[in-house]
ZAMARGU-4260 file (C-alpha; in steps of 0.2 Angstrom, whole numbers, plus 5000, padded with zeros to 4 digits):
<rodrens>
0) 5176/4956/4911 | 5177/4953/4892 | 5165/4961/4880 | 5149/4949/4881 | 5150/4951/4903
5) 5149/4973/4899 | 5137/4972/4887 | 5126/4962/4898 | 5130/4971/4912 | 5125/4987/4904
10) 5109/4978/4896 | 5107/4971/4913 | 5106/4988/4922 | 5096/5000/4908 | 5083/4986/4910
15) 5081/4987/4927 | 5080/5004/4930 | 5068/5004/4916 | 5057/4991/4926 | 5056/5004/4939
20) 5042/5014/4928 | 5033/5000/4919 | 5025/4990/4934 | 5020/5006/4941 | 5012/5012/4926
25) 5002/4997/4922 | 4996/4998/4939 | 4994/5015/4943 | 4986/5019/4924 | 4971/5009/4929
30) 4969/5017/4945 | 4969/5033/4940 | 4954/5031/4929 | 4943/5021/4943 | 4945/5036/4952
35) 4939/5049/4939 | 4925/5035/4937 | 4920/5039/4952 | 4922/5058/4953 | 4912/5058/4935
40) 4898/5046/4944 | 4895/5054/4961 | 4901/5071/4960 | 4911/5071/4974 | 4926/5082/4973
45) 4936/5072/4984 | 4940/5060/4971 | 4943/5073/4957 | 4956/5080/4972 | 4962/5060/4971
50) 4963/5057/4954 | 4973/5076/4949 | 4983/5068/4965 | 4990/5050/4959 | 4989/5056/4940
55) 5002/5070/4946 | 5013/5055/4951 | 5008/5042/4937 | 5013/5057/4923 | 5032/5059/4933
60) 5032/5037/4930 | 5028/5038/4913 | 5038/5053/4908 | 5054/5043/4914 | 5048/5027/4908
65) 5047/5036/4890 | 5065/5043/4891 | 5072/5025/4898 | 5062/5015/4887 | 5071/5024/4869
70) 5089/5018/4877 | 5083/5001/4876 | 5078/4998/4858 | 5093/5008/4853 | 5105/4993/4863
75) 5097/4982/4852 | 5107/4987/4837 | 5121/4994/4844 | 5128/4984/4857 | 5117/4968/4851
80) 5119/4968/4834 | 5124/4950/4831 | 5108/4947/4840 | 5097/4959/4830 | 5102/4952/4812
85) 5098/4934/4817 | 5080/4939/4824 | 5075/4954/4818 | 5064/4950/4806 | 5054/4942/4818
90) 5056/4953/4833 | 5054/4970/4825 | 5037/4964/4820 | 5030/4969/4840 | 5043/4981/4845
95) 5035/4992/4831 | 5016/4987/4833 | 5021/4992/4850 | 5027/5009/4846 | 5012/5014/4829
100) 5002/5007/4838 | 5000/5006/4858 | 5011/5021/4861 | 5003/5031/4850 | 4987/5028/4857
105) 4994/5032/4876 | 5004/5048/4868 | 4989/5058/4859 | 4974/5052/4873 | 4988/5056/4888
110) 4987/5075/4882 | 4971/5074/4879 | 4969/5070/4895 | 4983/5083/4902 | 4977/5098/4895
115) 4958/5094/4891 | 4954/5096/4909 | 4942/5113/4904 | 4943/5110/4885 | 4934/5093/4883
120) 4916/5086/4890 | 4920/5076/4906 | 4914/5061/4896 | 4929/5061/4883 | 4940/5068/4895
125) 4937/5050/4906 | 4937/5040/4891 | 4955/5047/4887 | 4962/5041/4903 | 4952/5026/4900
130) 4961/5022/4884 | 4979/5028/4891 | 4975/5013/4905 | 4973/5001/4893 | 4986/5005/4882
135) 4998/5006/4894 | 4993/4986/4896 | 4994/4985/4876 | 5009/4990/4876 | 5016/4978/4887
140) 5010/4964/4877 | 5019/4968/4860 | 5034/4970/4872 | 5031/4952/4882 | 5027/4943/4863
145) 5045/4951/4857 | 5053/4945/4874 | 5044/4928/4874 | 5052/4923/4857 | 5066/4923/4866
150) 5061/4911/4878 | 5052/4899/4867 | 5053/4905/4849 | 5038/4901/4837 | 5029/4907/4822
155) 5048/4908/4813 | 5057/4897/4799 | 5076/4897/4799 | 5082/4905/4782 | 5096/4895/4777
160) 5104/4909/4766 | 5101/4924/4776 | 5107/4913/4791 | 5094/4919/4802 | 5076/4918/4809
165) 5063/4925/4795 | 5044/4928/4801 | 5034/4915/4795 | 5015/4918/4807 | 5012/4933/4813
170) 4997/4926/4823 | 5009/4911/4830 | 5018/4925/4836 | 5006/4937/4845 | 4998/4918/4852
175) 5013/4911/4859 | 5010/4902/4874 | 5024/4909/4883 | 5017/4927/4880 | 5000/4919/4884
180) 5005/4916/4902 | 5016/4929/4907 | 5007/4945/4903 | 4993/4943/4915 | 5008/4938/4927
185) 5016/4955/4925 | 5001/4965/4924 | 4996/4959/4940 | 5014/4962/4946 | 5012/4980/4941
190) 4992/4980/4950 | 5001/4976/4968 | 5012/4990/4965 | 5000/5002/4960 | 4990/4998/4974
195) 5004/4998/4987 | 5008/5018/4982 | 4991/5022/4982 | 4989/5012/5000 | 5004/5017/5007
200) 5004/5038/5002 | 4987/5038/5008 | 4990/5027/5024 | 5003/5040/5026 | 4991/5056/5026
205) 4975/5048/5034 | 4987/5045/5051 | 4997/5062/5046 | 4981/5071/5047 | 4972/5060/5059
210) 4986/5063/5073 | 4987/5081/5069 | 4970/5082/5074 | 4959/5080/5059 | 4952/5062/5061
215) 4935/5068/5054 | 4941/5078/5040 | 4951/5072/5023 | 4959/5056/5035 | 4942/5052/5036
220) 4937/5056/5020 | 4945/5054/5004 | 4964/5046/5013 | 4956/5032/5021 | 4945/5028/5005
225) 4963/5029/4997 | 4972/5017/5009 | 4956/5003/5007 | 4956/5004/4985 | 4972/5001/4987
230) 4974/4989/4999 | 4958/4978/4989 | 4970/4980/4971 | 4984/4972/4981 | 4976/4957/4987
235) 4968/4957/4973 | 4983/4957/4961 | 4992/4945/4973 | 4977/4932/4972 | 4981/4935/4954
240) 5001/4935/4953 | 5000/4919/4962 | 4987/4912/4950 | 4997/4917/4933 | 5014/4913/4943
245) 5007/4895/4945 | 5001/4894/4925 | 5018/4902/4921 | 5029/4888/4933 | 5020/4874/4925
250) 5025/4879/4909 | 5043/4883/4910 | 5046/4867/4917 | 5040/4859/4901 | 5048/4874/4890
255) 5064/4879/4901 | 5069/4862/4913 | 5086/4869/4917 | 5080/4886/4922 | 5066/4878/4936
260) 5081/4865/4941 | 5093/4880/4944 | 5079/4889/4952 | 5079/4875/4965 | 5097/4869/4965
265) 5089/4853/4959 | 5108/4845/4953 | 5102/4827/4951 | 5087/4819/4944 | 5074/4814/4959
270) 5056/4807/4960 | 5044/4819/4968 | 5059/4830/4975 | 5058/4844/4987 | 5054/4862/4986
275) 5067/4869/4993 | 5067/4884/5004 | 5084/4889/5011 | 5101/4882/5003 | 5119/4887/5000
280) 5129/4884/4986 | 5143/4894/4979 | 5142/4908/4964 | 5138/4892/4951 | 5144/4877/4957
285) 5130/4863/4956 | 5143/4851/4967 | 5144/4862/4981 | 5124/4863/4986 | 5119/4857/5002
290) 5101/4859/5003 | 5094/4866/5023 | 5077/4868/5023 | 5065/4859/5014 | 5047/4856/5011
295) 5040/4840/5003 | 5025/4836/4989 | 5024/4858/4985 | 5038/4857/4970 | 5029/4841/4961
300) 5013/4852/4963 | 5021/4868/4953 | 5027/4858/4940 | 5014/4845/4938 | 4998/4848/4947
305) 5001/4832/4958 | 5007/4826/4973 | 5017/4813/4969 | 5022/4804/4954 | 5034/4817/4948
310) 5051/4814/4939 | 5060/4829/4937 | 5076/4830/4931 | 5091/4838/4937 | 5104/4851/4932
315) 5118/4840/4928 | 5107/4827/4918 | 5099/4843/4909 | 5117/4850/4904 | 5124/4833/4896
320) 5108/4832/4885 | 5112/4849/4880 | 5129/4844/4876 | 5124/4830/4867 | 5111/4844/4856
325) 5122/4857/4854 | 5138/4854/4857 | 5151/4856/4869 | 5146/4870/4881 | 5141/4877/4898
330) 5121/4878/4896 | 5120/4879/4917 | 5114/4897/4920 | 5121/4906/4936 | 5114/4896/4950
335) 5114/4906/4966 | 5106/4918/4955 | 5091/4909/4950 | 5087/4902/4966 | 5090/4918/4978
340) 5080/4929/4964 | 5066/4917/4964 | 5063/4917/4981 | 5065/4938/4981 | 5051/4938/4969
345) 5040/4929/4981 | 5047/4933/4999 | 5044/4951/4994 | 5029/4950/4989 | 5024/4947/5007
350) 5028/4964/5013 | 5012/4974/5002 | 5000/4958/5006 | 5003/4963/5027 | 4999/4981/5022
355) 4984/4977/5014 | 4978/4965/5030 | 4984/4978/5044 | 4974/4994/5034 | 4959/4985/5030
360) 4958/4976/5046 | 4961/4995/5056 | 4950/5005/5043 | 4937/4994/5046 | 4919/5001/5052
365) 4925/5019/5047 | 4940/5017/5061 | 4953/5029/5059 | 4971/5022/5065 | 4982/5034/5074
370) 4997/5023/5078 | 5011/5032/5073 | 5021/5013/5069 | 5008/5010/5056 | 5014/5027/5046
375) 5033/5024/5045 | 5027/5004/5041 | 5017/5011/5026 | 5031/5020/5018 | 5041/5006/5022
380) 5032/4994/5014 | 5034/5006/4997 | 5049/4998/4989 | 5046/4979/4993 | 5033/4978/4977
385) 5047/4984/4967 | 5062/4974/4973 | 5049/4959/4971 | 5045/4964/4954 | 5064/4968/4947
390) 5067/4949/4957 | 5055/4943/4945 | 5063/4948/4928 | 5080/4946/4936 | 5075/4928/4937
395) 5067/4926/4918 | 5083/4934/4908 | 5096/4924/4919 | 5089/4907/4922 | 5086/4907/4902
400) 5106/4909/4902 | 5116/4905/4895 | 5103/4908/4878 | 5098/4923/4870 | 5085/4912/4862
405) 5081/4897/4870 | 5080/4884/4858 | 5059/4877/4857 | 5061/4858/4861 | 5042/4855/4851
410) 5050/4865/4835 | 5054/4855/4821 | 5060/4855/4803 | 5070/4871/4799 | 5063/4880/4816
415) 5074/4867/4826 | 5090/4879/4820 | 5082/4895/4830 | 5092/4898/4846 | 5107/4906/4848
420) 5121/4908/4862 | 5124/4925/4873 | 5140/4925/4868 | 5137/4924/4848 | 5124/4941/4850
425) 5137/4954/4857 | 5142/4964/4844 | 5161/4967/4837 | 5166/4984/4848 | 5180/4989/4858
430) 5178/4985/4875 | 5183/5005/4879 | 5170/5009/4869 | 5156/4997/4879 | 5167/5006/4896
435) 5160/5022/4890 | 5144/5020/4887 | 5140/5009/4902 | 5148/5021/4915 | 5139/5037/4906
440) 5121/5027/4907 | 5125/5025/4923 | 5129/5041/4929 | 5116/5048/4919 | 5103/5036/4925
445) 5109/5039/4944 | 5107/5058/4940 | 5087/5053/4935 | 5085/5044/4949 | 5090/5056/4960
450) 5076/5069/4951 | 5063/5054/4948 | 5063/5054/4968 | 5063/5071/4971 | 5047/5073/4961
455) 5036/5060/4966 | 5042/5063/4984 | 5038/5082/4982 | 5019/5078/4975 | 5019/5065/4989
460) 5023/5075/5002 | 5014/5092/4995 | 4996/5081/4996 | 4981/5090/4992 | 4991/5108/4997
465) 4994/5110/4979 | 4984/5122/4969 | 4968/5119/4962 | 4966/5102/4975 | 4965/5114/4990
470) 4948/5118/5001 | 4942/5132/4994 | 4948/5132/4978 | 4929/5132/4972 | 4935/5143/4953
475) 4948/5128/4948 | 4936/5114/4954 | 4924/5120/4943 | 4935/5120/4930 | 4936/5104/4930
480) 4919/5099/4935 | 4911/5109/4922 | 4919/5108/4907 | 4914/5112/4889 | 4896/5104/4885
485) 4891/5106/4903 | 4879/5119/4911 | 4893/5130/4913 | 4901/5138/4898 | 4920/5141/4901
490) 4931/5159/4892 | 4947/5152/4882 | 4960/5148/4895 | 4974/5163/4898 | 4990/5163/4906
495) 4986/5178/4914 | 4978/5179/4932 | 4968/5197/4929 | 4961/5188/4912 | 4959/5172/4920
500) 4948/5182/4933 | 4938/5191/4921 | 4935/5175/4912 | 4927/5164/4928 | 4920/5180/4930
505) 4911/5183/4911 | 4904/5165/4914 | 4888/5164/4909 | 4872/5150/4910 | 4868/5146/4893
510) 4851/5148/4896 | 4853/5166/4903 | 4860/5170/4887
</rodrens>
């Protein structure tokens, strides 16, 4: 490999691994706070018991997402430079909004939210994890506005002197179409996942408990309340994945031709052509691909919304227009990785949909399952949101290839000049020193896995066995469920367990005083 293949392989995998936190936390954020809504409405300390329980596991997500997230913007300058100078006048301009302002927001409300549990009235204690949820989504944005540049480049000028991309409309680029599209698509991506940790974990202990002969205790109770939320934010954020998918296909095949034709190992032009369900090829070898399984009118009605009618043009067409545009080149990304990552994304997202149908349809009418297949199915099912989810982006960076910016075709004047080439955005190191660098991430990143899983499989596993979610822990319930400004007035907080008693002890009613 020369020096662009390692610096996108090490882009390539620090992205990934990065994606494993940031679905999860736009879906799990949101969660979290419906059940403390609850818990604040009704009372009930079963979903205060729930929302301690997911939190535990959405602050592990964020925590890593935080640490993998600073390795990404650093790459930018470092193994991207050649990249950076020629946009990063225009995609600085989110990458820091993102960070002054949504990430402050979800850092100073998130400890609120942490360590306010007996310090702050319940209602600004809920509101923080409110706004954590929706910054979390904020966040994303200014992170999908700075990618979708790249994919369809607007609000910029081409600065003949500078020799690069210069700002020109802010609001062109916080309103690109392409961002527009594709962050309800990934915020309902991250919504299935959410829901299928919070309907798989608790699917998992309503049949734990209800086999172990508890079927009218927490399996009744708060688990199988658990395993239906979840189950309802799947389908819910499947109904709208497809939705946003469908809004999203439409307009990449207007925007990207050659990435939709590669996704469908489309070679030649063809009226009303068929979507393609099962073909081989080799790695990128357009003459090679014999199409198997096919199904007719459905690719005319992604890319148009109609039947029939549709011309859509094929790979090799596309590259001798390119050619003729921009020169000599290959501008055919890798084609057995298009199609096969674009039928992951949606193949996997089969497996939570089932999950949600067999534990609603089995929790119906205040049913209880005990089969012990459905408890190895529901922790099965846990990985498939994700793999669909990293078969997603997989699909967006490499059918753009071989661009780092995609040239707009509606740009004009001096905007026409703003695309660039992979291979012209590597910056000018050693290839040792890439080496390094991508085998240390690697191994260090491995190391965090390993920890990341540890974690959240020890708070999965522990359920409500940890302290303070326990039955019976009545003194740390309260702590929570009567906080400053309610009828209870709480000592300050001490680290030691003789103070700590003489504190819930010296509690006294306000109007006793």
């Amino acid at each position: 490999m020369d020096l662009v293949d390692i610096s996108r392989w090490q882009f390539g995998i620090t992205t990934v691994y990065h994606y494993i936190f940031v679905p999860l936390t736009l879906g799990l954020g949101p969660m979290v706070a419906i059940m403390q809504t609850v818990w604040h409405r009704t009372g009930n300390p079963e979903w205060f018991r729930a929302t301690k329980f997911f939190g535990n596991l959405f602050l592990i997500n964020f925590a890593m997402g935080v640490v993998t997230g600073i390795v990404q913007e650093f790459q930018f300058g470092m193994n991207w430079s050649e990249y950076s100078r020629f946009v990063g006048d225009v995609f600085g301009a989110p990458l820091a909004f993102e960070g002054l302002a949504a990430f402050f927001f979800e850092s100073v409300f998130l400890g609120v939210w942490i360590f306010g549990w007996d310090r702050v009235p319940k209602w600004a204690h809920l509101a923080a994890i409110w706004t954590v949820a929706i910054a979390v989504s904020v966040s994303a944005y200014f992170i999908i506005v700075a990618n979708s540049f790249m994919q369809h480049p607007v609000g910029a000028a081409f600065d003949e002197v500078k020799g690069r991309a210069t700002l020109t409309d802010f609001w062109a680029l916080l309103t690109n179409p392409t961002a527009l599209q594709a962050f309800p698509h990934a915020v309902a991506g991250g919504w299935i996942l959410g829901g299928t940790l919070v309907a798989g974990v608790a699917g998992w202990w309503m049949l734990r408990e209800a086999r172990a002969g508890d079927a009218h205790g927490h399996a009744a109770g708060i688990w199988r309340s658990l395993t239906r939320f979840g189950s309802w934010v799947i389908l819910v954020g499947t109904a709208a994945v497809a939705l946003t998918g469908d809004f999203l296909g439409k307009l990449m095949f207007v925007q990207q031709p050659m990435k939709m034709a590669s996704a469908e190992a489309l070679c030649e032009t063809e009226m009303d052509p068929a979507f393609s369900i099962l073909s081989f090829s080799s790695m990128n070898n357009c003459e090679t691909a014999v199409h198997m399984l096919d199904v007719p009118y459905v690719l005319s009605f992604l890319a148009k919304g109609t039947f029939s009618g549709v011309e859509l043009r094929g790979v090799n067409e596309l590259q001798q227009t390119y050619e003729a545009l921009y020169g000599p080149g290959n501008y055919t990304p890798n084609l057995f990785v298009t199609y096969w990552s674009f039928r992951l994304m949606i193949g996997f997202l089969a497996v939570p949909v089932i999950l949600a149908l067999v534990a609603l349809w089995t929790t119906r009418s205040h049913r209880v399952p005990q089969a012990k297949w459905m408890s190895s199915a529901a922790l099965l099912a846990l990985p498939a949101p994700w793999l669909s989810n990293f078969s997603g982006w997989i699909f967006t960076e490499m059918g753009r290839q071989p661009w780092i910016v995609a040239p707009n075709p509606e740009a004009a004047g001096s905007a026409e000049k703003i695309h660039l080439i992979v291979d012209f955005g590597a910056s000018d190191h050693p290839e040792w020193v890439v080496w390094t660098s991508l085998i240390v991430f690697t191994l260090l990143y491995g190391i965090l896995a390993v920890i990341w899983f540890w974690l959240m499989r020890r708070y999965a596993v522990m359920g409500l066995n940890q302290p303070g979610l326990r039955d019976g822990d009545e003194k740390d319930l309260a702590a929570a469920l009567y906080g400053p400004g309610e009828d209870t007035e709480l000592q300050p907080l001490s680290f030691s367990d003789s103070a700590a008693g003489s504190a819930a002890a010296g509690a006294t009613n306000k109007k006793g005083k």
